[in-house]
N, CA, C and O atoms as a MOPAC input file, in Angstrom:
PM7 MOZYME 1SCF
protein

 N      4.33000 1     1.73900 1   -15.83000 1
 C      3.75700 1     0.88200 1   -14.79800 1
 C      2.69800 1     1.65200 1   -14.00200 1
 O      2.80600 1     2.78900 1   -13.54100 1
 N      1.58700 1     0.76000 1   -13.92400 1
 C      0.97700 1     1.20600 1   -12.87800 1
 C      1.10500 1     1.77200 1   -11.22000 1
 O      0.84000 1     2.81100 1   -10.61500 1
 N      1.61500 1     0.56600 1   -10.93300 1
 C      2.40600 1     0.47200 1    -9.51000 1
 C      3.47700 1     1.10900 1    -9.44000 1
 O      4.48400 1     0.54800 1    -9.87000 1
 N      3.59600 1     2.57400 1    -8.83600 1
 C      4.70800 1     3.14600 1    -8.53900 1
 C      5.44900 1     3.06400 1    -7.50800 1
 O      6.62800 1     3.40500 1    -7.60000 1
 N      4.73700 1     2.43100 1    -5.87900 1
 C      5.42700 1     1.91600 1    -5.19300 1
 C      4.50200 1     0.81300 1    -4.55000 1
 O      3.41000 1     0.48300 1    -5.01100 1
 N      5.10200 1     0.28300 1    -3.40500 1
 C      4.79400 1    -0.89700 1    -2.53400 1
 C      5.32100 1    -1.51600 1    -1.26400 1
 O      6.48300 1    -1.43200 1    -0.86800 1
 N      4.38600 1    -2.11000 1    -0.70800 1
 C      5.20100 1    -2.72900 1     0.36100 1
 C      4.65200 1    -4.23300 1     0.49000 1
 O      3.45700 1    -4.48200 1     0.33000 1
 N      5.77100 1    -5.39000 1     0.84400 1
 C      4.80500 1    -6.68900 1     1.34700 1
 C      4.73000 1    -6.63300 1     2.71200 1
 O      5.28200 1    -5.78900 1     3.41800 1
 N      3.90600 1    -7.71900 1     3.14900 1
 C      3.96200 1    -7.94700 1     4.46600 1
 C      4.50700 1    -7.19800 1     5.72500 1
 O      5.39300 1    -7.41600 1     6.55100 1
 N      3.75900 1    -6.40600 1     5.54300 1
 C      4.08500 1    -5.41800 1     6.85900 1
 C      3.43900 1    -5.98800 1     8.14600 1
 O      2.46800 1    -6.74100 1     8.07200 1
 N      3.96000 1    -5.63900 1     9.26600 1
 C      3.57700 1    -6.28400 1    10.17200 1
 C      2.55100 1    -5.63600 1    10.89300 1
 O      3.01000 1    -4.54600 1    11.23300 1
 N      1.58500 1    -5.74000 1    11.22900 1
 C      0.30200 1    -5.19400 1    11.74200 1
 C      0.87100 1    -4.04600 1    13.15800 1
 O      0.71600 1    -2.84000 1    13.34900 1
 N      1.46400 1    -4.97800 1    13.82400 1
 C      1.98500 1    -4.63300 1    15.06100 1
 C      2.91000 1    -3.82000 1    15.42200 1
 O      2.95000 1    -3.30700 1    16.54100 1
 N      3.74500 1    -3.62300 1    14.51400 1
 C      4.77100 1    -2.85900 1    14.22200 1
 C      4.26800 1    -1.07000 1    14.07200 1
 O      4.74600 1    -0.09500 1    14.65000 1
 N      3.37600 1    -1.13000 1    13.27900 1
 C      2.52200 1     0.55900 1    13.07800 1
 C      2.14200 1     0.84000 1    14.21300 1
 O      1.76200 1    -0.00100 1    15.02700 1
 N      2.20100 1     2.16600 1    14.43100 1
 C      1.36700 1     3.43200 1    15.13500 1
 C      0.44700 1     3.73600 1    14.50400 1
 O      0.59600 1     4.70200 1    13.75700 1
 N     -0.91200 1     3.03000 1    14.53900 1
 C     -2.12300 1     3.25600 1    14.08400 1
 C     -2.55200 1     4.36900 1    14.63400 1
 O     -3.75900 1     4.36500 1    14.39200 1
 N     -2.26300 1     5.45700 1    15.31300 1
 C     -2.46500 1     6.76900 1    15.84200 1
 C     -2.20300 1     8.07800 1    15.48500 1
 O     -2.94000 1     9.06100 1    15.56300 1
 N     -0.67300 1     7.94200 1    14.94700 1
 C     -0.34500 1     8.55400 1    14.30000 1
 C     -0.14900 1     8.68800 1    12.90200 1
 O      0.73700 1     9.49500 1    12.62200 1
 N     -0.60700 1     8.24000 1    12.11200 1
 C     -0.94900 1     8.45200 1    11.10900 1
 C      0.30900 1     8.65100 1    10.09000 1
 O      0.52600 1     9.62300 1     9.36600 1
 N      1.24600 1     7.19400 1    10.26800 1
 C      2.57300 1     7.37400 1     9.62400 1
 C      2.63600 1     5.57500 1     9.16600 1
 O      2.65800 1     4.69300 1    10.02400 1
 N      2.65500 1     5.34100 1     7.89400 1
 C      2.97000 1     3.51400 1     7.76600 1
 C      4.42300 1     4.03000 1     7.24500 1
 O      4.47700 1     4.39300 1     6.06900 1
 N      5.04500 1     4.06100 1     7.66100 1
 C      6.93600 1     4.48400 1     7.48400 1
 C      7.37900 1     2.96300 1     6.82600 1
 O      7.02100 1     1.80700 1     7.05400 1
 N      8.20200 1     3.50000 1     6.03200 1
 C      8.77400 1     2.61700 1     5.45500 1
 C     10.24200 1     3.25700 1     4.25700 1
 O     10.61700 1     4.42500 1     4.34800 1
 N     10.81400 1     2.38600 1     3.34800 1
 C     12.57400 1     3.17200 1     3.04500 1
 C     12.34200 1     2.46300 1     1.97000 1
 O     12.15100 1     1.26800 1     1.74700 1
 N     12.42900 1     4.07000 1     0.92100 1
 C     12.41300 1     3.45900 1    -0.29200 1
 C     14.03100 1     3.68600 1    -0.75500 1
 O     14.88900 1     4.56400 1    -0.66800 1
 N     13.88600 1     2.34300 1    -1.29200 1
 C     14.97100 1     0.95500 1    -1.84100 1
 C     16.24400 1     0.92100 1    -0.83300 1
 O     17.40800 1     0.62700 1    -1.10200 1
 N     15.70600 1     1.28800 1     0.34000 1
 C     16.72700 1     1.17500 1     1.56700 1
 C     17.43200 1     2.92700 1     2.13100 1
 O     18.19000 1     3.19200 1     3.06500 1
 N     17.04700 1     3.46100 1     1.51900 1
 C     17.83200 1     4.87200 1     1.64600 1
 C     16.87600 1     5.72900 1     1.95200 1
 O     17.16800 1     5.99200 1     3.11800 1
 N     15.70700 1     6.49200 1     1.64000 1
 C     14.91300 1     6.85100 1     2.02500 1
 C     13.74400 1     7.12800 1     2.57200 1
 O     12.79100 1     6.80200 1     1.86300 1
 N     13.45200 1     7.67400 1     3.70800 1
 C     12.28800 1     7.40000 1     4.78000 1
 C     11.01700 1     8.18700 1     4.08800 1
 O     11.05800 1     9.34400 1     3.66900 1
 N      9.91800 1     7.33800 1     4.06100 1
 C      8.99200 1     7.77500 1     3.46500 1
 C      7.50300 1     7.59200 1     4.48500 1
 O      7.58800 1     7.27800 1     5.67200 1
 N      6.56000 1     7.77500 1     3.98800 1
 C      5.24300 1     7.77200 1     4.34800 1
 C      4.03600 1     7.34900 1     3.43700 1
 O      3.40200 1     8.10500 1     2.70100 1
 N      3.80000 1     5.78400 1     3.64900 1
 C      2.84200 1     5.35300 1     2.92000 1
 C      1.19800 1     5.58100 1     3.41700 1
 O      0.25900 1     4.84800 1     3.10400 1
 N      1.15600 1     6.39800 1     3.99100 1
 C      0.17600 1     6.46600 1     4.64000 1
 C     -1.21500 1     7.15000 1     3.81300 1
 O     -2.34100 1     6.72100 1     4.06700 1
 N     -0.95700 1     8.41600 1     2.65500 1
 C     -1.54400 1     8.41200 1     2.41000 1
 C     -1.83900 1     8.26500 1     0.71600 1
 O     -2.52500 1     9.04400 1     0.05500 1
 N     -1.20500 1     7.18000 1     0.26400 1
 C     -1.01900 1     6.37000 1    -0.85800 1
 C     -2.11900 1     6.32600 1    -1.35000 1
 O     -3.05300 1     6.81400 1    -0.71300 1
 N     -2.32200 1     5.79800 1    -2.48500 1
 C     -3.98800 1     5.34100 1    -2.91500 1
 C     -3.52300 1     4.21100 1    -3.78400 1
 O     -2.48300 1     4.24900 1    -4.44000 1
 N     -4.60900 1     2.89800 1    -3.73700 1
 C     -4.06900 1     1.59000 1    -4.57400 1
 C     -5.02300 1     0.51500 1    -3.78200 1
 O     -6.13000 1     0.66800 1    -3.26400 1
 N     -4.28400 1    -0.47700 1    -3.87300 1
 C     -5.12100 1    -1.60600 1    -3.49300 1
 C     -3.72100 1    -2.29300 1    -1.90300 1
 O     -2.54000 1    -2.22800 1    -1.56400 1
 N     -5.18000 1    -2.92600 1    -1.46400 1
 C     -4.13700 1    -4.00400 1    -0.51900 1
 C     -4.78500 1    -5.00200 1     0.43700 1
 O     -5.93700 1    -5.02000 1     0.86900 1
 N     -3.57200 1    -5.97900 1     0.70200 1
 C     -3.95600 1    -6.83200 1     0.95600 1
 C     -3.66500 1    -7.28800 1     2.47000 1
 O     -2.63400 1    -7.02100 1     3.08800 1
 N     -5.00200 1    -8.18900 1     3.06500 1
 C     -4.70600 1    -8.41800 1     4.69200 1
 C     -4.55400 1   -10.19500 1     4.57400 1
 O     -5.17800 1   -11.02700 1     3.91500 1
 N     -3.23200 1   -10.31600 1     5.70500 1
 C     -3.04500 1   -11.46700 1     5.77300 1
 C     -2.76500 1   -11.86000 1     7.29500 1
 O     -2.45100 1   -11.14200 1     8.24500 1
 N     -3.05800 1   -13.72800 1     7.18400 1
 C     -3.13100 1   -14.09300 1     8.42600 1
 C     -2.38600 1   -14.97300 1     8.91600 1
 O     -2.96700 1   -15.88500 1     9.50500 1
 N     -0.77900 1   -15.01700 1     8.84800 1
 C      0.13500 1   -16.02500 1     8.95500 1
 C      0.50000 1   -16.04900 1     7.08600 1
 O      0.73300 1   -17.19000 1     6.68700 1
 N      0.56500 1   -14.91500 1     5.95400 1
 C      0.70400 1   -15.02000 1     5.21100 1
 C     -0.04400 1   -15.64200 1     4.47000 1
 O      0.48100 1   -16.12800 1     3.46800 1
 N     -1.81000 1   -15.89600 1     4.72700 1
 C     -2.68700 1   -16.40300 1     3.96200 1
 C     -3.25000 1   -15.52900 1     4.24000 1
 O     -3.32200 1   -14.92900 1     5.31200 1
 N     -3.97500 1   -15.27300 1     2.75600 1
 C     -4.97900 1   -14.28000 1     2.25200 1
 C     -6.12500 1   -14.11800 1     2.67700 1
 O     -6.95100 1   -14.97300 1     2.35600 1
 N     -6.52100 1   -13.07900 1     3.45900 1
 C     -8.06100 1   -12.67900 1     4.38900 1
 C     -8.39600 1   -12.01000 1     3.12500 1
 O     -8.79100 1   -12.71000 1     2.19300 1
 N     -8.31100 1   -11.03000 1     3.01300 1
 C     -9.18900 1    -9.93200 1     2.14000 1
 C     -8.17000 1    -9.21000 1     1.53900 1
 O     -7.04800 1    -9.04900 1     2.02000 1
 N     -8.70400 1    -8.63400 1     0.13100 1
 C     -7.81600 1    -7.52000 1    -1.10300 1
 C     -8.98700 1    -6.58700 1    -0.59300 1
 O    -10.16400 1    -6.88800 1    -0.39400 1
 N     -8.42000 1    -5.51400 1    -0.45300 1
 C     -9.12700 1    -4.14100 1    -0.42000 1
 C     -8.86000 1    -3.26500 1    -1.29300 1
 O     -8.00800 1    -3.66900 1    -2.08500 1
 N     -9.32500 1    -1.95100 1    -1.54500 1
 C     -8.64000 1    -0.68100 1    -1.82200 1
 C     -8.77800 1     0.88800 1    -1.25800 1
 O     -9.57500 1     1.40600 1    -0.47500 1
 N     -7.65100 1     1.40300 1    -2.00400 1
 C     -7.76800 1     2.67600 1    -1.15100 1
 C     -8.20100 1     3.75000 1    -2.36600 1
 O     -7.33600 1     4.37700 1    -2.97800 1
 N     -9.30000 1     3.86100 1    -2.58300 1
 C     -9.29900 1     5.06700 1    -3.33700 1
 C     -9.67000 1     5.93500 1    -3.02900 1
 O     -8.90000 1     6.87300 1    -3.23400 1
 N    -10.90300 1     6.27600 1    -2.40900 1
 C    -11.91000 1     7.47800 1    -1.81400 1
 C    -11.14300 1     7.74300 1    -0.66600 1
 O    -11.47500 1     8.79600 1    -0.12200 1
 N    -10.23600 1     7.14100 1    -0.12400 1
 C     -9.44600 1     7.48900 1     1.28900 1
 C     -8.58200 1     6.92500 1     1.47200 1
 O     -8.64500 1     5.73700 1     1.15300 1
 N     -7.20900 1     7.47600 1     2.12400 1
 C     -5.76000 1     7.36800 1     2.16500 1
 C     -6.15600 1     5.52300 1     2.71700 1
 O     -7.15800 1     4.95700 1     3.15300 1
 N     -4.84000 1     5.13700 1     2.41000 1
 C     -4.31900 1     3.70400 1     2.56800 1
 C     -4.20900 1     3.25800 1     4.29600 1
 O     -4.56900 1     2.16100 1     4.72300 1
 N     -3.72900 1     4.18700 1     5.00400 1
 C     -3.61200 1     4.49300 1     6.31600 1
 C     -4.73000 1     4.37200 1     6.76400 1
 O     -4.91500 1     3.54800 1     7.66100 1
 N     -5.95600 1     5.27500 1     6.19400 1
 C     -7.18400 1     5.33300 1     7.07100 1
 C     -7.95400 1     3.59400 1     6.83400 1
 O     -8.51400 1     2.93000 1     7.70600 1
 N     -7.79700 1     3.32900 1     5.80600 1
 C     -8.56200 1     2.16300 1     5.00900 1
 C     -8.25100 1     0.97300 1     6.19800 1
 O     -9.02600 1     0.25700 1     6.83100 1
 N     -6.52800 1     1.10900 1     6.21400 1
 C     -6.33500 1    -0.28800 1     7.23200 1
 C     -6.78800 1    -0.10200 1     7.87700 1
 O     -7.69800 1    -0.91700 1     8.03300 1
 N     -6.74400 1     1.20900 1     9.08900 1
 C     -7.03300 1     1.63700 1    10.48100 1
 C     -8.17900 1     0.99200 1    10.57700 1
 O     -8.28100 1     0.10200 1    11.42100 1
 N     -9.30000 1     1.32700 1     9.70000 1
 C    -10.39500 1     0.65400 1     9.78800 1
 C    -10.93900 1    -1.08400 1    10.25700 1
 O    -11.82700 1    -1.71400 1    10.83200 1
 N     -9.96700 1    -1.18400 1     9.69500 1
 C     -9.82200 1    -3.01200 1    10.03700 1
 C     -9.44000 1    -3.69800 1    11.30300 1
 O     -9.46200 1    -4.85900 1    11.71100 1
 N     -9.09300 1    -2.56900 1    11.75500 1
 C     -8.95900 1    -3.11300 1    13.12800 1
 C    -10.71000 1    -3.12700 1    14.06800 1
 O    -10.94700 1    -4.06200 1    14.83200 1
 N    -11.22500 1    -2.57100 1    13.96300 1
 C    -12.55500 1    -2.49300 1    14.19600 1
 C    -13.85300 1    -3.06400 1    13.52200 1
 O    -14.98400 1    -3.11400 1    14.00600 1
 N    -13.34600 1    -3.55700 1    12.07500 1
 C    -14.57100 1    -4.44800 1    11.34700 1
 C    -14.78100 1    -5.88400 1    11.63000 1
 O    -14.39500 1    -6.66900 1    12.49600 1
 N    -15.38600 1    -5.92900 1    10.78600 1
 C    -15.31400 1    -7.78500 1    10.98100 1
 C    -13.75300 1    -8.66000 1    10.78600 1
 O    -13.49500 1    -9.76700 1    11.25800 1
 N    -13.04200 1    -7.97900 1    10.13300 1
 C    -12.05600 1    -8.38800 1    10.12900 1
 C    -10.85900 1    -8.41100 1    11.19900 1
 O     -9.77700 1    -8.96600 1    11.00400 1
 N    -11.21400 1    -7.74500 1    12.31900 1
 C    -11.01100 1    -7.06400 1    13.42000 1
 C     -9.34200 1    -7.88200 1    13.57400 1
 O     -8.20500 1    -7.43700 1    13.41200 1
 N     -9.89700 1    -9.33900 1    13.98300 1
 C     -9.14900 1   -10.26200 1    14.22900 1
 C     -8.01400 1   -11.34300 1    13.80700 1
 O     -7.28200 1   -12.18800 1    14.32200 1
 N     -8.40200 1   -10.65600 1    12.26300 1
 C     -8.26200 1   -11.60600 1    11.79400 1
 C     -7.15600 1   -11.57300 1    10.49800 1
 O     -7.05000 1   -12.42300 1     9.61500 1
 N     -6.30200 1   -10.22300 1    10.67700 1
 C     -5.24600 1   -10.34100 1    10.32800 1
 C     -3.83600 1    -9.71400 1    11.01000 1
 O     -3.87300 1    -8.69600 1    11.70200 1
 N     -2.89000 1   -10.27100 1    10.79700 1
 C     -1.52500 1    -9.56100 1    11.18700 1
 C     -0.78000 1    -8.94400 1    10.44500 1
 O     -0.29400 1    -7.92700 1    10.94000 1
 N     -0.45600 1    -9.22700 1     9.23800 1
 C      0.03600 1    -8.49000 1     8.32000 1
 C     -0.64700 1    -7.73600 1     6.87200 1
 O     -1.80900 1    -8.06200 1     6.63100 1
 N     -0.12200 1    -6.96000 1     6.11200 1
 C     -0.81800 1    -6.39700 1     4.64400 1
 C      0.71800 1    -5.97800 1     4.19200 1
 O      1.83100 1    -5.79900 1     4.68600 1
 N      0.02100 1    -5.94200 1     2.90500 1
 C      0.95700 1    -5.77500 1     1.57500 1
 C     -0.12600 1    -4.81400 1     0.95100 1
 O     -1.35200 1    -4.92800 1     0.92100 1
 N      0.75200 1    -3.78100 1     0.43600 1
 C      0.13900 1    -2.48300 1    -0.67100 1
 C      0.80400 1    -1.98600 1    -1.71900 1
 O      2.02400 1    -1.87400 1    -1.84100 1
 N     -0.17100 1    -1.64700 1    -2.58400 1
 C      0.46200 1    -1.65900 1    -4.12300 1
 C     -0.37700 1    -0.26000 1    -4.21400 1
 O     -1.59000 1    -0.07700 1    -4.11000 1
 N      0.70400 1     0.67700 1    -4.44800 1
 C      0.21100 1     2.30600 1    -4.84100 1
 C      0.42800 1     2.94200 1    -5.93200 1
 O      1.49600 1     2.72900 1    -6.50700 1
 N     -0.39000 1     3.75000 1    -6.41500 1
 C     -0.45200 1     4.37100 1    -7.72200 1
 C      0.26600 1     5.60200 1    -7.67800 1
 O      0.29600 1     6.39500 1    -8.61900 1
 N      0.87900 1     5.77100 1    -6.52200 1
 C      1.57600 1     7.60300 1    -6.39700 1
 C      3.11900 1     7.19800 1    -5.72900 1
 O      3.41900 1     6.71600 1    -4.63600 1
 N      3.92100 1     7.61100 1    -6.87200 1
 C      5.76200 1     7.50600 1    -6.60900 1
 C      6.08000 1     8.78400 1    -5.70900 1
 O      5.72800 1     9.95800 1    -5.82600 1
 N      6.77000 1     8.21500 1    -4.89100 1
 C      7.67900 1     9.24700 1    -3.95300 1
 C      8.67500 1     9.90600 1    -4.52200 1
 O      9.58700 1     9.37000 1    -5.15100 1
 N      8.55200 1    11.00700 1    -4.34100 1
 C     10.01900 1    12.09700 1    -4.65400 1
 C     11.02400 1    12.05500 1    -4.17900 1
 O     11.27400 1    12.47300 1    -3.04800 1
 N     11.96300 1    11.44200 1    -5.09100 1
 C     13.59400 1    10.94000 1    -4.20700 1
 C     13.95500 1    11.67500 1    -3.72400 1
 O     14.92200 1    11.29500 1    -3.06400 1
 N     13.66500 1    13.14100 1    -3.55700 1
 C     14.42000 1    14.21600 1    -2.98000 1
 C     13.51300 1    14.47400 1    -1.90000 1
 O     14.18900 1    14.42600 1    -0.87300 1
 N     12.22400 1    14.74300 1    -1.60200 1
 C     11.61800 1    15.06600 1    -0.71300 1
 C     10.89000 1    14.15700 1     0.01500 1
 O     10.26800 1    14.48900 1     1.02400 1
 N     10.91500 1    13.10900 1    -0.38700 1
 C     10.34400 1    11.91600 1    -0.19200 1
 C      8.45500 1    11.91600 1     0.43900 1
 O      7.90200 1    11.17800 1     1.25400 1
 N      8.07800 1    12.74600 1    -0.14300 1
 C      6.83600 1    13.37900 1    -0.37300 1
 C      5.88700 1    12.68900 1    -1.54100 1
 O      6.29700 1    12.83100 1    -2.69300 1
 N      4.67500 1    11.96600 1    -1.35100 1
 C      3.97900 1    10.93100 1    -2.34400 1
 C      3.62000 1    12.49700 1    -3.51800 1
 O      3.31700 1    13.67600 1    -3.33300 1
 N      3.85200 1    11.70000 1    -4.58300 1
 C      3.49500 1    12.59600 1    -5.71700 1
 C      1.87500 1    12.32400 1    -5.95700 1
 O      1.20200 1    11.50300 1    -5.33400 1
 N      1.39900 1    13.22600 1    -7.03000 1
 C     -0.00200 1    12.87900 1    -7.23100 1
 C      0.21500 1    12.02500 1    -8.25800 1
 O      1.19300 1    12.12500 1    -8.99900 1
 N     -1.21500 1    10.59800 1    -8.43500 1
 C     -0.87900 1     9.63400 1    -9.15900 1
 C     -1.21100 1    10.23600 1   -10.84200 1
 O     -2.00400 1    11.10900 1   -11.19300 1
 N     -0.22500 1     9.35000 1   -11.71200 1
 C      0.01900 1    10.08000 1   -12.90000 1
 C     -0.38700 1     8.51800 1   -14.18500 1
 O      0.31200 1     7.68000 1   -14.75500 1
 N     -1.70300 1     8.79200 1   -14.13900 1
 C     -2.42200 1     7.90000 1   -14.49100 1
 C     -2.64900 1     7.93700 1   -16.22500 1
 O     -3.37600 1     7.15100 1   -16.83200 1
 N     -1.70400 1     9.23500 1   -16.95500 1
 C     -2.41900 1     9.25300 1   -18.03400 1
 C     -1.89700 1     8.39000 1   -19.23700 1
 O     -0.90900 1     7.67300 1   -19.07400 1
 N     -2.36500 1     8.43400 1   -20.10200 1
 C     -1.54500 1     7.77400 1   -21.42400 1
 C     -0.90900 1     6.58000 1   -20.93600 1
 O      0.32200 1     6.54800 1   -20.96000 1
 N     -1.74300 1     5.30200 1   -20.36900 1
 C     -1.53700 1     4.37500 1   -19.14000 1
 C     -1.80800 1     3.05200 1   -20.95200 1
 O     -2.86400 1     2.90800 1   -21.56700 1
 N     -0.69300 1     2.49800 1   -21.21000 1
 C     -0.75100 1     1.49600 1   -22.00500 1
 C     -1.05200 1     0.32700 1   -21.87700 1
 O     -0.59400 1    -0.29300 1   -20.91700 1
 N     -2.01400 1    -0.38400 1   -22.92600 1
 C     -1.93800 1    -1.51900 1   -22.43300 1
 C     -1.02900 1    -2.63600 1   -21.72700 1
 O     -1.24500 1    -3.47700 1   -20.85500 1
 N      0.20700 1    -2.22600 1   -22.58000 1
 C      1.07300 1    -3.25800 1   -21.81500 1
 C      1.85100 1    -2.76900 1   -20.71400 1
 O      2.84500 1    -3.41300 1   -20.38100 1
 N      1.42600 1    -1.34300 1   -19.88100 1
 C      1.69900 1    -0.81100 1   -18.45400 1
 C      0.54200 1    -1.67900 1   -17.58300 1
 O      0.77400 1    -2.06300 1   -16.43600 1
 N     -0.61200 1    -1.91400 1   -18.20900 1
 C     -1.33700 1    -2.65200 1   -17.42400 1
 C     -1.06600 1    -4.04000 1   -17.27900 1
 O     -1.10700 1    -4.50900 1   -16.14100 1
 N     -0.83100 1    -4.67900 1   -18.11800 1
 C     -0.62900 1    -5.68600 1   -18.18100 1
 C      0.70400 1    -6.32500 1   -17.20100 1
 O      0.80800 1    -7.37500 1   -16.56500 1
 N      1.39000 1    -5.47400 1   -17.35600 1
 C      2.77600 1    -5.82800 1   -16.38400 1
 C      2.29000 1    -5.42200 1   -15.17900 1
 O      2.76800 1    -5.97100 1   -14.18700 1
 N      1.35400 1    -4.48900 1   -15.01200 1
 C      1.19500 1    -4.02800 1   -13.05100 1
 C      0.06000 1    -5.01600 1   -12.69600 1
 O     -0.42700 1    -4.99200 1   -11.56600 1
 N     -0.37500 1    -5.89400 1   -13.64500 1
 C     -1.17400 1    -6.77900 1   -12.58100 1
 C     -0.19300 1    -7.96800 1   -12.80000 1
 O     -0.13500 1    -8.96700 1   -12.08300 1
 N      0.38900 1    -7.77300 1   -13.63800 1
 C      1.69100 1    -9.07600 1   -12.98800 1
 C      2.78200 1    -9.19300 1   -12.33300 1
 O      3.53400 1   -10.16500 1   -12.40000 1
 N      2.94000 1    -8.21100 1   -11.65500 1
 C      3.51100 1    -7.33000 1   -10.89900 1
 C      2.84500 1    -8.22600 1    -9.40100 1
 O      3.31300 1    -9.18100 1    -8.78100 1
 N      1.93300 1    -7.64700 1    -9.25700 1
 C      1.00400 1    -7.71800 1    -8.39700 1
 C      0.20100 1    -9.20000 1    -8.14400 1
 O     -0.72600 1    -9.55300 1    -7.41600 1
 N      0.90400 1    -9.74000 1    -8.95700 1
 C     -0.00500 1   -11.33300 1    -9.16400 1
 C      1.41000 1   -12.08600 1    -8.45900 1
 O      1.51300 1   -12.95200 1    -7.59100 1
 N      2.11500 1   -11.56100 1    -9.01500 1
 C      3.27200 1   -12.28400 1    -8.60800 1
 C      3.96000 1   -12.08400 1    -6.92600 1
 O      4.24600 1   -12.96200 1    -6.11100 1
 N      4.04600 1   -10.98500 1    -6.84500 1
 C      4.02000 1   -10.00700 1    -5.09700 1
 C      2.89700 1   -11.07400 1    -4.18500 1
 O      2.60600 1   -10.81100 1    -3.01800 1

C-alpha cells in the first residue's frame, strides 16, 4: 500500500498550530506525530470538500498552517490526511517513506483507499 497512515476529519480547532504537533493514536494505543508526514490532504467545511492539497516539498503540518492565512483562510474546519511514511510501533517516530518496488495493484488499492475515506 501506498498509504501507510492517516487521519479523517480532524478538527481544525482542536490543533496547536504553534507548536508544531498534529497528535494523534495510532490504532488507539500509540501517541504519535503527524506533523511531519508527507502525502496528500484534504480541507473541509461542515464535511464538504474545499480543496485536496499535498504535502510533498514540506511537512503536512506546515502545508495546513498555511491555510489559515490563504484564501482559504475561512473556509475550512476540518482535514483528513493520507501519508506515505508508517510510524514505528515502538518509537512512534514517522519512518522515511518506502516507495520502492510500489505495484500496480499497491496503487490501485491506495487510491481506493482514499476514494473511499
Amino acid at each position: 500500500m501506498l498509504i501507510k497512515a492517516y487521519g479523517e476529519y480532524w478538527n481544525r480547532a482542536k490543533i496547536d498550530w504553534t507548536v508544531g504537533v498534529l497528535g494523534g493514536r495510532l490504532k488507539g494505543k500509540i501517541q504519535v506525530n503527524a506533523w511531519n508526514q508527507r502525502g496528500v490532504y484534504a480541507l473541509y467545511d461542515h464535511f464538504n470538500l474545499v480543496y485536496i492539497g499535498q504535502a510533498e516539498s514540506q511537512d503536512l503540518g506546515k502545508r495546513l498552517r498555511q491555510h489559515h492565512t490563504d484564501r482559504f483562510a475561512e473556509r475550512w474546519d476540518s482535514f483528513s490526511w493520507f501519508g506515505l511514511c508508517a510510524f514505528d510501533r515502538k518509537t512512534s517516530k514517522l519512518l522515511d517513506p518506502d516507495i520502492a518496488g510500489v505495484t500496480e495493484t499497491s496503487a490501485i488499492r491506495s487510491i481506493e483507499l482514499v476514494a473511499i475515506l
